[in-house]
Structures are given as structure tokens and as C-alpha cells.
N, C-alpha and C positions, 0 to 999 in steps of 0.2 A: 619560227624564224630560221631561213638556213644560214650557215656561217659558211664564210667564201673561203676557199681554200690560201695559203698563203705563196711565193712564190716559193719559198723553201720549200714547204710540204709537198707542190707541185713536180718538182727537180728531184725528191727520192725517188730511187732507182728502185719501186718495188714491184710486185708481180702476187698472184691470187693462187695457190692450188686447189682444188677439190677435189680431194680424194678419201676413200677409208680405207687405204692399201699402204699401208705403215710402211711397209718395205721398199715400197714405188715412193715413198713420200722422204725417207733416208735416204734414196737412192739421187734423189732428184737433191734434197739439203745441199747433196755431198761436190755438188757441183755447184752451186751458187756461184758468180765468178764476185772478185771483193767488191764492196762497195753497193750490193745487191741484197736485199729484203726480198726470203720468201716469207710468205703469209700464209697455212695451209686452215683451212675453214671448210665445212661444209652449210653452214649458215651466211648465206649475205648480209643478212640484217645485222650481226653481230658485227659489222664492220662501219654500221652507217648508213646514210643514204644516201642519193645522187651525189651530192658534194664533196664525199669521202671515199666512196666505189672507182671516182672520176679519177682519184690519183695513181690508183695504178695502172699499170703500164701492159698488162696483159693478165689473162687467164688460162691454164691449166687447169681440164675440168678430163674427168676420167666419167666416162660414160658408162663404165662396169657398176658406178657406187649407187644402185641404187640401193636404198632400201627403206624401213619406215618411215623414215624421219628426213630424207632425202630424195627430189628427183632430180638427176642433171639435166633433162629437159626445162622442168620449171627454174632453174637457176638461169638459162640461156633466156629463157621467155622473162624471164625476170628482170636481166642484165638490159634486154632487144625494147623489150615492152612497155613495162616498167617504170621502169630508170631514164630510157631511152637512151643507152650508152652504147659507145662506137668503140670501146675495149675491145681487141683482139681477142675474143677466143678460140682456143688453139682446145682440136679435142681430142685424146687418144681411148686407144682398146674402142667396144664395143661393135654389135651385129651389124652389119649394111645397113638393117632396118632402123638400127638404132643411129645411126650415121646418118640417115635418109632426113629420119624427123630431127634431128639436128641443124641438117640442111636448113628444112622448110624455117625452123625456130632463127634461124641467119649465123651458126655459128660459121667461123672463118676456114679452119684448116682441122683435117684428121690423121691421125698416126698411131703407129701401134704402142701399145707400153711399153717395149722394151728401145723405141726410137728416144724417150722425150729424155733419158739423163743427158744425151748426145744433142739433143737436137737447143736445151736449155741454154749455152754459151750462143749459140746463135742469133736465136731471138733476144738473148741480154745484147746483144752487140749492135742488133739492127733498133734499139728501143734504146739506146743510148742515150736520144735528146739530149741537149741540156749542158753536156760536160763541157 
């Protein structure tokens, strides 16, 4: 049985990172603007499913993190596929090529690491809904 989300839980102002770059993931905290929830995860599942995914309000997915236990591809095919969710992902760092298959997967926008502490107030501003 899914449980529907409520309008309150709807209205938190929160947001998804995935990264294993501890430094990029401080960096990024330290601007949260008030009233904003980051959530940094490399598991989606850890967070729910469609009904749960659906409340936040974007994604920051670092395309450097792969590794055993993690693909940022499969997180995007997860998010696209999946879920079937229309969450902004927003992706920084990695290769053209790893940008390319991004693309194909439907992520939204690319940037480099050292863009997203600056670029984080932005997108909090334009994902405002709600206030």
C-alpha cells in the first residue's frame, strides 16, 4: 500500500545529494540557505519510494562517485525509469563521456564541482514553491 504524501511534507523545502566527496558535501551543507534540508545519500532506496523520492525538490548527483556500491548512472535510470520521476537532476564533475550517458539517462543540467556551493542558493531560490 503507498501512503500519499501530505501537503506539509510536500512544502519542505528539501533537496537529494549524492556524493562520496565529504569535502564537496561540507562545502555544499555550508550554504544551505535557512529553512532548506539537505539530504546527502548514496542509496535511493534508503529514502523510500516513488511517494517519498517525489518530495524533494531536486538532485545533486556528482558523477565522479562511482564506485562498488554506487553508479550515478543507475541512480539517474532509477530516478527516469524506475520511479518515473521528473525531479531536476542537476549533475556536476565527470568526463564528456560520462555527461553524454547522462544525457541519454535524461539527467537536466551539468557543472563542474567547484560551480555547485555557488550555484546551490540559486536553485534553493528558483524551487522555492510553496512559500
Amino acid at each position: 500500500m503507498m501512503t500519499t504524501p501530505t501537503i506539509a511534507a510536500r512544502l519542505q523545502k528539501k533537496f537529494i545529494l549524492m556524493t562520496h566527496d565529504s569535502a564537496l558535501q561540507a562545502s555544499v551543507q555550508a550554504v544551505v540557505p535557512e529553512g532548506w534540508e539537505m539530504v546527502a545519500t548514496l542509496d535511493l532506496d534508503s529514502l523510500g519510494g516513488f511517494e517519498q523520492v517525489l518530495l524533494y525538490r531536486f538532485v545533486f548527483l556528482d558523477l565522479e562517485s562511482l564506485t562498488d556500491d554506487f553508479d550515478p548512472q543507475d541512480a539517474i535510470r532509477k530516478i527516469r525509469m524506475e520511479l518515473m520521476l521528473n525531479v531536476a537532476i542537476f549533475c556536476f564533475g565527470g568526463c564528456e563521456d560520462e555527461r553524454d550517458q547522462a544525457r541519454l539517462n535524461r539527467a537536466d543540467r551539468f557543472f563542474e564541482h567547484d560551480e555547485m556551493p555557488a550555484r546551490l542558493p540559486q536553485f534553493c531560490h528558483q524551487y522555492r514553491w510553496g512559500e
